[in-house]
C-alpha angles and dihedrals in degrees: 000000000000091000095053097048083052096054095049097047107030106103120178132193118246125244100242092055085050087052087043092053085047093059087055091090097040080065104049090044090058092047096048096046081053088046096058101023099252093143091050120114114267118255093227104023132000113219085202143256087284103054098031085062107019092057102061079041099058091034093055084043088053098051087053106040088046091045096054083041099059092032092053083054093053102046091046096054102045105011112044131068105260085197135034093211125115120304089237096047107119085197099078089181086067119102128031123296102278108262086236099047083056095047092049087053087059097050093059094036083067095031085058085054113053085039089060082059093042101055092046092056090052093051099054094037095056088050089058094045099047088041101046083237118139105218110269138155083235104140089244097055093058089045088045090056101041083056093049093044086053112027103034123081089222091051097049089052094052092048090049087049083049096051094043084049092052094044090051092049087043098057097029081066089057115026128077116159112103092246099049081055087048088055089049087055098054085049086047087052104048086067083077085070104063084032087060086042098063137066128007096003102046090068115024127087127302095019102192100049087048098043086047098043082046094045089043081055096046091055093045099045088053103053090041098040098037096040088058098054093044086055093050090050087050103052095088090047094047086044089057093042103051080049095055107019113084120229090250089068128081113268093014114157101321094063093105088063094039095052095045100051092053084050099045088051091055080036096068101032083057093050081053093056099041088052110046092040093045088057094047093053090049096051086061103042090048130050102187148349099276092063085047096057097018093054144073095224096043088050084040084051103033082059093041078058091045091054098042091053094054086056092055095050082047102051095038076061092048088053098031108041107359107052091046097056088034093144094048096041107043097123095056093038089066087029091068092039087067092055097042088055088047086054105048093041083064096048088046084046096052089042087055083064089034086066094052089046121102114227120238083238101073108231092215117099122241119272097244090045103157122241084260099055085040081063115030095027085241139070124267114266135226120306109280119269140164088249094044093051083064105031097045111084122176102188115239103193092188090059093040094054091049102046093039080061106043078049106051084036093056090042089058097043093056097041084049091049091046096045092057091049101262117144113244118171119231102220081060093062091043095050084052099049096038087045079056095046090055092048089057093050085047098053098033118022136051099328093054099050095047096032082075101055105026123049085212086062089039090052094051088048083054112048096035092060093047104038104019116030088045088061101064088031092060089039091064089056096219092193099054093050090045095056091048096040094045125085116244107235120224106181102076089269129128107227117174096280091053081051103057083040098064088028086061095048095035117130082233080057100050091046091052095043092051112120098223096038091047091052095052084039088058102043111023088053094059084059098049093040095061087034116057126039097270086088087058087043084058098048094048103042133053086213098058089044091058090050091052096049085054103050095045094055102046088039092061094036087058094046086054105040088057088051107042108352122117097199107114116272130187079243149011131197117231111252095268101054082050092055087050102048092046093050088048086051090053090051094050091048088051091044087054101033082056093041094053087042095051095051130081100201109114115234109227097354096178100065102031092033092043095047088088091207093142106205093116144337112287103242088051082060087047103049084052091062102053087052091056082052097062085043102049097039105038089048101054088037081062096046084050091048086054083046105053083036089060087045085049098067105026084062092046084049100050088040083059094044090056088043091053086044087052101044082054099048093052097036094249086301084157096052089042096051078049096058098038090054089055087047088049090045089044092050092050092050098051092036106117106254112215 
């Protein structure tokens, strides 16, 4: 009955309507370069026919191709069936590869493709426009570009772009297992990093606001975007399959609805995203109304809004109306899928010319920018004060996304735990949230802005993320809540709880938590970090500041999580070895904090000796911060000590209660067996011998 219900109401899109939706955006993007003038010839130096035109054109082919890339990957690894077998077979392997999950493979597999060329064309092409060069085989053209591709920050980022394309194409062609595609993913992903360091944002001002907010959009274009067409390209394929596949197999005939509930979920967090981090990238590419509606790039953005808005009416009906009703809407559902392509296609178009279109805000810096600015891309702020390090914010949207989720995420779980009856405490919730609450003054107020033109701020942002912030963080035990909050799939398929899962018990896992390995981790990286240049690489590049701020941070919450922490670990030291390793961290952190104090070699001194603030030497400033150091490690190490103390004896208490428990069950069996075994021993002793 199912399956015929499947066959007379399935109704799938064709093909030609999903590439006619595609061309959308070919379109827009035409009428908008002729709109602006994009395709016009240059004033000073004409790239060429080919390259005004073939540029925004590579570049609108790339966002899709790398889109549908990253979003096959995705689905693949935590939406689609892996196996066709029965839903109650303990064996997975069982059974033959989901004739989706191999149809959304190849979709990335040629996705991958056509995004290597892509980005190719979109190197080379980039090279001829910003040199005036038509593209040639002349030999200095090709000098010209290899130069470009290795010496030029814009180069670099699009090779790097090249190479992740390839080695996506590359895998996707081998791998097949859900979590090796997971791992493609997260490479897919990581493109989105040289693509927000480039262009408008890379030299305008506030340049980590507006790399972040880019970076936030990027991420957010390419699940929603990318999820859509893959689902487009799928609907034959899903048709087909509610029309086989029994209802006994995994994605039998539901698996439209499944599908598209575990994308509408990505769907909207993605719209979130898109939203909040376009806004923020507006409001610093334009100043006032005037330069929105008097400019090219403000029409070209207040259509980009309009668009966006539609998609989300469209997708709030796809959640609201459509995905309830899925076997009796099918039509419209795919209907509306169509539209919404078309739709995103132009948005992606008229970003293509966006990109090409100089902001109202210039990006250069002003000619008297001081040394600080020079440096840190902002002025020098007022001279450093307790009051300041709490009342000046400078706004990391990265960090913000992240912690707002983790916020609202830890909120519902517990809301969600508490409502079925499961016992949560409280104090867990308000560690997590005040460890969170840490995390966002770290990375955006005081601590972050001085931390980039004094050691001594640079030494609080350190050792707060990675000693103070970990503390509260551990204490909320994000994992357990995580395993009783999240849903159990049945369909062969790795939701987030199957990923923590595998992610707990992974071979990379046992090697962290290890006790030994977390405590080197801790403290040797704290050596190699001030001595060697990846402390300069952190301070120069917003990159290599992000990293920093991440391995600091995991590298305390795991030190953490081994000492104090009650998520589950492969392993866990007993309470002494806790107590020794803790002790041997302290003494390194002393050893460090007195050694920094007692030289007077400045530590980076060209970029802390050249930022001209003022208030005090440098190696004064220094020497402070060492000092801060021994403080504000050695503090939170001794609050840890009292911590895995208390732990300590509440686990002895409650092993003696159980104990006790057991002696009575069993009538003190144990203690009687005791005492018979000495009585044994003394017989035998005082027994004659012959």
């Amino acid at each position: 009955m199912t399956t015929r219900i499947a066959e007379r109401r399935t109704w799938a899109a064709p093909l030609p309507l999903a590439a006619a939706a595609l061309s959308a955006g070919l379109i827009a993007l035409i009428v908008a370069g002729i709109a602006t003038g994009i395709g016009q010839v240059g004033a000073i130096s004409d790239p060429g026919l080919l390259t005004r035109w073939g540029l925004p054109t590579a570049r609108y082919i790339h966002h899709i191709a790398m889109s549908t890339t990253v979003a096959a990957a995705i689905l693949a690894t935590v939406a689609i069936p892996f196996r066709t077998g029965p839903r109650n077979r303990q064996d997975r392997q069982a059974g033959q590869e989901h004739p989706l999950y191999t149809r959304t493979m190849q979709i990335a597999m040629a996705a991958s493709v056509v995004w290597t060329v892509a980005a190719i064309a979109v190197l080379v092409l980039t090279f001829s426009s910003l040199a005036g060069l038509p593209i040639s085989a002349d030999q200095g053209f090709s000098e010209g570009f290899f130069d470009y591709t290795l010496n030029i920050s814009t180069g670099q980022a699009w090779l790097t772009i090249v190479l992740i394309a390839g080695l996506c194409a590359t895998l996707l062609a081998a791998v097949r297992q859900p979590a090796g595609v997971g791992f493609i993913a997260v490479l897919g992903l990581s493109a989105i990093v040289p693509m927000a360091m480039v262009g408008h944002s890379a030299s305008g001002d506030d340049h980590t606001a507006a790399v972040n907010s880019l970076g936030l959009h990027l991420l957010g274009v390419v699940v929603w975007v990318g999820g859509l067409i893959v689902l487009a390209l799928l609907a034959p394929q899903i048709a087909e399959t509610a029309r086989t596949l029994s209802s006994r197999d995994q994605g039998g005939p539901e698996v439209l609805g499944t599908v598209l509930r575990r994308y509408s979920l990505l769907a909207g967090l993605a719209l979130i995203t898109v939203a909040a981090s376009g806004v923020i990238n507006a409001e610093l590419r334009v100043e006032n109304l005037d330069q929105l509606l008097g400019t090219d790039y403000g029409r070209l953005l207040v259509l980009k809004t309009v668009a966006t808005v539609a998609l989300a009416g469209i997708g709030f009906a796809h959640r609201r109306w459509i995905i309830p009703r899925i076997l009796s809407s099918t039509r419209l559902l795919w209907q509306l899928i169509i539209v919404e392509i078309a739709l995103m296609t132009t948005v992606i178009g008229i970003s293509a010319i966006l990109g090409r279109t100089p902001p109202p805000v210039p990006d250069d810096l002003p000619p008297d920018a001081t040394p600080a600015r020079l440096l840190t891309g902002y002025d020098l702020p007022p001279e450093p004060s307790l009051m300041n390090f709490f009342t000046l914010w400078r706004m990391d949207w990265l960090w913000i996304a992240i912690i707002l989720f983790l916020a609202i995420w830890y909120v519902r779980a517990t809301v969600n735990v508490r409502s079925r009856g499961i016992t949560w405490p409280v104090m867990r919730a308000v560690s997590w949230l005040f460890g969170l609450a840490v995390l966002m003054w770290i990375t955006s107020g005081g601590p972050a802005v001085y931390g980039m033109v004094t050691f001594s701020g640079h030494m609080i942002q350190h050792m707060t993320l990675t000693m103070v912030a970990p503390i509260f963080l551990v204490m909320g035990s994000p994992v357990t809540l995580a395993m009783r909050a999240l849903p159990v799939r049945s369909d062969g398929t790795r939701g987030a709880r199957e990923w923590i899962l595998w992610l707990v018990h992974s071979t990379w896992s046992k090697i962290l938590t290890h006790p030994i390995v977390a405590a080197v981790n801790f403290a040797g990286s704290i050596l190699l970090f001030y001595y060697t240049p990846i402390f300069g690489l952190s301070l120069e590049y917003h990159l290599g500041h992000i990293f920093m701020t991440v391995h600091f941070l995991l590298t305390g919450y795991i030190f953490a999580l081994v000492l104090i922490g009650r998520d589950p670990l492969p392993s866990r030291p007993p309470h002494f070895a806790r107590v020794i390793i803790l002790l041997a961290t302290m003494v390194f952190h002393a050893f460090f904090a007195v050694a920094l104090m007692s030289t007077d070699q400045l530590i980076q001194p060209e970029w802390f000796g050249n930022m001209g603030h003022g208030w005090f030497p440098a190696i004064d400033d220094q020497h402070t911060g060492s000092e801060l150091m021994w403080g504000l490690g050695e503090i939170p190490a001794v609050i840890l000590g009292v911590i895995v103390c208390i732990q300590w004896a509440k686990d002895d208490t409650r092993e003696m209660k159980r104990l006790d428990r057991e002696a009575e069950r069993t009538d003190h069996a144990e203690l009687e067996a005791y005492n018979q075994m000495f009585e044994e021993m003394s017989e035998q002793d005082t027994a004659p011998r012959r």
